[in-house]
TIKOLNU-761264 format. One record per residue: x, y, z of N, C-alpha, C, CB in turn. Coordinates in Angstrom, 3 decimals. Glycine has a CB too. Layout:
BEGIN
{site {X,Y,Z},{X,Y,Z},{X,Y,Z},{X,Y,Z}}
...
//
This chain:
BEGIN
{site {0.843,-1.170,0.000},{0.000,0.000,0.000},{0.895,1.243,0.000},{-0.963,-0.007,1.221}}
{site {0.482,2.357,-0.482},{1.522,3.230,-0.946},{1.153,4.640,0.368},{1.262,3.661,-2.962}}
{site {1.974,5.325,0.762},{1.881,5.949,1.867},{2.310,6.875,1.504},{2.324,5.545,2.897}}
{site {1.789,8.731,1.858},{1.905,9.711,0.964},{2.898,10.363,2.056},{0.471,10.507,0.389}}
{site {3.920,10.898,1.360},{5.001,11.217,1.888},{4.717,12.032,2.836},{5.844,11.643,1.110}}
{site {4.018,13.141,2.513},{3.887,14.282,3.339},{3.724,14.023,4.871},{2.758,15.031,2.852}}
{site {3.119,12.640,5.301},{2.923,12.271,6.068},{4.398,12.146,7.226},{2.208,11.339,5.547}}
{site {5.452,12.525,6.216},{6.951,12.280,7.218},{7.670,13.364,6.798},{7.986,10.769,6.965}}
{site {6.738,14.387,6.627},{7.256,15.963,5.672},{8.346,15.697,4.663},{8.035,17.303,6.757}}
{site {7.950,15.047,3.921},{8.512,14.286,2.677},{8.187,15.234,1.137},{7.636,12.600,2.637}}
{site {8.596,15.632,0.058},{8.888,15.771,-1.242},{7.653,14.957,-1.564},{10.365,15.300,-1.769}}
{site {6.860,15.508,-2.015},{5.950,14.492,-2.753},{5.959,13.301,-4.355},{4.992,15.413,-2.944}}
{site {7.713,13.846,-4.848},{8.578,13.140,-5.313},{8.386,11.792,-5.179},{9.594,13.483,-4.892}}
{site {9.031,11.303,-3.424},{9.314,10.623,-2.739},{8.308,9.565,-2.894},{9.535,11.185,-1.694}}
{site {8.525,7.875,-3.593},{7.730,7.385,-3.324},{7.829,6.254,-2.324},{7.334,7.239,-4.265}}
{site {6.456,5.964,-1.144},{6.380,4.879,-0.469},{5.632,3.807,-0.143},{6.526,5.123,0.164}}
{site {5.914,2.957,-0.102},{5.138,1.802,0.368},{5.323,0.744,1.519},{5.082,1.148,-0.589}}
{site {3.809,0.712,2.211},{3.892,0.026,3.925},{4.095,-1.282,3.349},{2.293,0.112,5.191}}
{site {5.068,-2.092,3.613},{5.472,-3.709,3.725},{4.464,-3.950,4.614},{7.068,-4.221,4.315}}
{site {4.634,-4.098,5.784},{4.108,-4.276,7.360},{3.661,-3.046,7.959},{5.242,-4.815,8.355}}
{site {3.298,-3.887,9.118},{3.437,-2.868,10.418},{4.641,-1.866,10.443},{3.611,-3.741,11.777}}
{site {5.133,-2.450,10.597},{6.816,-1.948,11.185},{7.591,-1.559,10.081},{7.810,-3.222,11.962}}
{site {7.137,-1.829,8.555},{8.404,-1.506,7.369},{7.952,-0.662,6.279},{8.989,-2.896,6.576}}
{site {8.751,-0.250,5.898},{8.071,1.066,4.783},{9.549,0.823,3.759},{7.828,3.310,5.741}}
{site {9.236,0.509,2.821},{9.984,0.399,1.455},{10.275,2.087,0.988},{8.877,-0.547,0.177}}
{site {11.108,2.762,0.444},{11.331,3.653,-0.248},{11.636,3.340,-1.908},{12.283,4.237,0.456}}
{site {10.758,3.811,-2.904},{11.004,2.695,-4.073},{11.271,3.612,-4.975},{9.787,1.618,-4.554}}
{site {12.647,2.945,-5.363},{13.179,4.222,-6.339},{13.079,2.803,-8.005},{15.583,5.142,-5.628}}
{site {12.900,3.506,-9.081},{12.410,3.139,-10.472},{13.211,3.873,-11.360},{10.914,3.437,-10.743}}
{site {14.278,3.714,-11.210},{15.148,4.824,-12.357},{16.033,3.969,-13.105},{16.220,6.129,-11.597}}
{site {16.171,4.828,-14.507},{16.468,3.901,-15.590},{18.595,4.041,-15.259},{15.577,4.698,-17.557}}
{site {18.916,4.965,-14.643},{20.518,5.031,-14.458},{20.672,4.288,-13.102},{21.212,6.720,-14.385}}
{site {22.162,4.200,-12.782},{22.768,3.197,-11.970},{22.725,4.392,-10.588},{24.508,2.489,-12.654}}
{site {22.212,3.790,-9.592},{22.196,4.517,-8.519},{23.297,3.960,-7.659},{20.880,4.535,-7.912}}
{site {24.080,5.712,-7.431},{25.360,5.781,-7.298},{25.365,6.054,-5.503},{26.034,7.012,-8.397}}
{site {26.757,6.264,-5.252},{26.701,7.076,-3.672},{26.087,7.998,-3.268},{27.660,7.592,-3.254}}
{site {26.214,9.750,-4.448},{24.982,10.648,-4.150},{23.628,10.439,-3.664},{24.725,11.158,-5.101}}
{site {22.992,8.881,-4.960},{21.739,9.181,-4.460},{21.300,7.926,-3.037},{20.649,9.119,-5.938}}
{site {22.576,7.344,-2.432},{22.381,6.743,-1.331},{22.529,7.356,-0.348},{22.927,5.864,-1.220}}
{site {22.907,8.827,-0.627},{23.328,9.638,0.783},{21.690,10.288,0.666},{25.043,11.064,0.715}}
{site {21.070,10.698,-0.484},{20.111,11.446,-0.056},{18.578,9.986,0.276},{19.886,12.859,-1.477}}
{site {18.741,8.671,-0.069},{18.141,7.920,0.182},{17.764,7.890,2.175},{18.871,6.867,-0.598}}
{site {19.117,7.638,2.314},{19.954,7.836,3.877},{19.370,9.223,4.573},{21.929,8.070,3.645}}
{site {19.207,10.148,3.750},{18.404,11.047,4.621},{16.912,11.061,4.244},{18.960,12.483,4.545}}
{site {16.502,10.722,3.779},{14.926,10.328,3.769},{14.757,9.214,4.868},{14.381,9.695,2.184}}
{site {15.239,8.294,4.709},{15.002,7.581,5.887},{15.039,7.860,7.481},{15.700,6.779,5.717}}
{site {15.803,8.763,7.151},{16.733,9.413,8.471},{15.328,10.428,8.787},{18.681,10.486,7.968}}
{site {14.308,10.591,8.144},{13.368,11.912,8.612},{11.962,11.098,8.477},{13.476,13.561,7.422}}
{site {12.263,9.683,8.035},{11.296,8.865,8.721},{11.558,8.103,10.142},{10.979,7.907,7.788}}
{site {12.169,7.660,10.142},{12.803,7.619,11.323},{12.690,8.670,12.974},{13.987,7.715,10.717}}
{site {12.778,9.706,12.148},{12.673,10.864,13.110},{10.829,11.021,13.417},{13.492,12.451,12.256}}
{site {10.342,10.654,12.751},{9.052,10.594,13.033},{8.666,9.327,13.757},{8.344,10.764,11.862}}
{site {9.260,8.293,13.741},{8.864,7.154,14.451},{10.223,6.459,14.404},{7.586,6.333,13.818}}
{site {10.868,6.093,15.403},{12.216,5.457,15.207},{12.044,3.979,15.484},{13.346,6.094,16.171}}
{site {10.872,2.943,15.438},{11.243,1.836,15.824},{10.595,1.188,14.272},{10.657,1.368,17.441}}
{site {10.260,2.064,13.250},{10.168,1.520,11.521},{11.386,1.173,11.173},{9.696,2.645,10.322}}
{site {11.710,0.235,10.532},{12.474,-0.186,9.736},{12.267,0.251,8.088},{12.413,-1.491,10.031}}
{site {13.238,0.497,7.791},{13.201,1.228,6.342},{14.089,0.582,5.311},{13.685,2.765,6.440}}
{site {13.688,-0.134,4.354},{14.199,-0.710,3.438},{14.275,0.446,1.506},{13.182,-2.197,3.592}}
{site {15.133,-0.029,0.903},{14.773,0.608,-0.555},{14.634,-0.712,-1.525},{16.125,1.768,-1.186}}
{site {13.604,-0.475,-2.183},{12.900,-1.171,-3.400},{13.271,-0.753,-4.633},{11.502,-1.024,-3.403}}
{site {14.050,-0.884,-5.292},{15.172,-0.336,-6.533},{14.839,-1.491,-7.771},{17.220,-0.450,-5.919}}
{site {15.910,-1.043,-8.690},{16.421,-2.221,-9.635},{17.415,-2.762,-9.690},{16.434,-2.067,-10.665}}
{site {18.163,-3.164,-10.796},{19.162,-4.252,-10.011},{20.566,-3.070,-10.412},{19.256,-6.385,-10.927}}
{site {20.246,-2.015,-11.117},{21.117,-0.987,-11.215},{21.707,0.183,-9.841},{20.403,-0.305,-12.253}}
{site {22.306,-0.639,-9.118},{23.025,0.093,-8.010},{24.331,-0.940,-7.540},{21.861,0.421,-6.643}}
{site {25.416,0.687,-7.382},{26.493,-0.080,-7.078},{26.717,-0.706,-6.298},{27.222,0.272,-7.034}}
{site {27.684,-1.511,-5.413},{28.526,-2.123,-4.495},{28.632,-1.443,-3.866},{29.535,-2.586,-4.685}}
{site {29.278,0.261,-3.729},{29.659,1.103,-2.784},{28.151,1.628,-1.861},{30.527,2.333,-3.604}}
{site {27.097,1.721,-2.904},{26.069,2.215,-2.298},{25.083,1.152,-1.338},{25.365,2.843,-3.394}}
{site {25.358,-0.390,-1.747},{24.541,-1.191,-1.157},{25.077,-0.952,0.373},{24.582,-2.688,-1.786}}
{site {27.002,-0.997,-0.147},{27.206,-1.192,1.737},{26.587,-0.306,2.527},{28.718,-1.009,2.345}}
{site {26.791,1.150,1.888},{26.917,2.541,2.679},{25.035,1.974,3.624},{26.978,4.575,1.134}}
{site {24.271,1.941,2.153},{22.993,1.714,3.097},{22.582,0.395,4.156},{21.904,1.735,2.134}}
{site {23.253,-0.233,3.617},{23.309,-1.588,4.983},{23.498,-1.417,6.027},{24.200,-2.567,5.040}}
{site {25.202,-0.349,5.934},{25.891,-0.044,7.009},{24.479,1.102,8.264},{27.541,0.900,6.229}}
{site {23.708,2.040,7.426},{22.372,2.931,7.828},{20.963,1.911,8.024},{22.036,4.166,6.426}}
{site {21.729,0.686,8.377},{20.161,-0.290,8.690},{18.969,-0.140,7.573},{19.306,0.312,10.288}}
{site {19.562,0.491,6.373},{18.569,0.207,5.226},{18.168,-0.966,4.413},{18.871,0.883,4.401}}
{site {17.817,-1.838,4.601},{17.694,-3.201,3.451},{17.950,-3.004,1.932},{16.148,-3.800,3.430}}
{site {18.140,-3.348,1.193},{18.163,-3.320,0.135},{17.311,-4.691,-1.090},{19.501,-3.105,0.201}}
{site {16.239,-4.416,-2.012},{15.140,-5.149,-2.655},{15.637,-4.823,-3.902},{13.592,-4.756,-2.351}}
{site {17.081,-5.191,-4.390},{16.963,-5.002,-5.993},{16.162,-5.614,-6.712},{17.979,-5.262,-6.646}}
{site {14.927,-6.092,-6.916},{13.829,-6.803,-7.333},{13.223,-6.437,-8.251},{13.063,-6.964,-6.587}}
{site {12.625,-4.997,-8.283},{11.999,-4.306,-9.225},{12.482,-4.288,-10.796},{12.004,-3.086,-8.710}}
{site {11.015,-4.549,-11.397},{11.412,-4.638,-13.242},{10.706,-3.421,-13.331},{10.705,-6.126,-14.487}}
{site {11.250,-2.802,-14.272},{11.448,-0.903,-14.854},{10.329,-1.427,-16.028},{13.643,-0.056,-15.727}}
//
């Protein structure tokens, strides 16, 4: 189910979806390779969901286009990572 950002004073950009109770996917759909930049600003979206409720777990729902450097960085920020998505 898809959850409207504003709700975590979010970019209405920003898209989300409730897994669970407890998990909220951030689902990015882009046709280029998502690099470190856009894991730092991933990392702060989460970071201002979080701040609204800190016991959600926050995963990203992507494609299989993201680097190595960016999976760790967000692992290392308790982000999951779902390269799953077909574009």
């Amino acid at each position: 189910m898809n959850i409207a950002p504003q709700t975590f004073d979010l970019s209405s950009r920003v898209k989300l979806e409730q897994l669970s109770s407890t998990e909220i996917s951030i689902v990015k759909k882009v046709k280029s390779r998502i690099i470190k930049k856009d894991a730092l600003k991933i990392i702060d979206i989460a970071n201002k969901i979080r701040s609204h409720n800190p016991e959600i777990k926050v995963s990203l729902s992507c494609t299989n286009n993201i680097c190595s450097k960016s999976v760790n960085l967000l692992e290392e920020n308790q982000i999951k990572v779902n390269s799953n998505l077909i574009y």
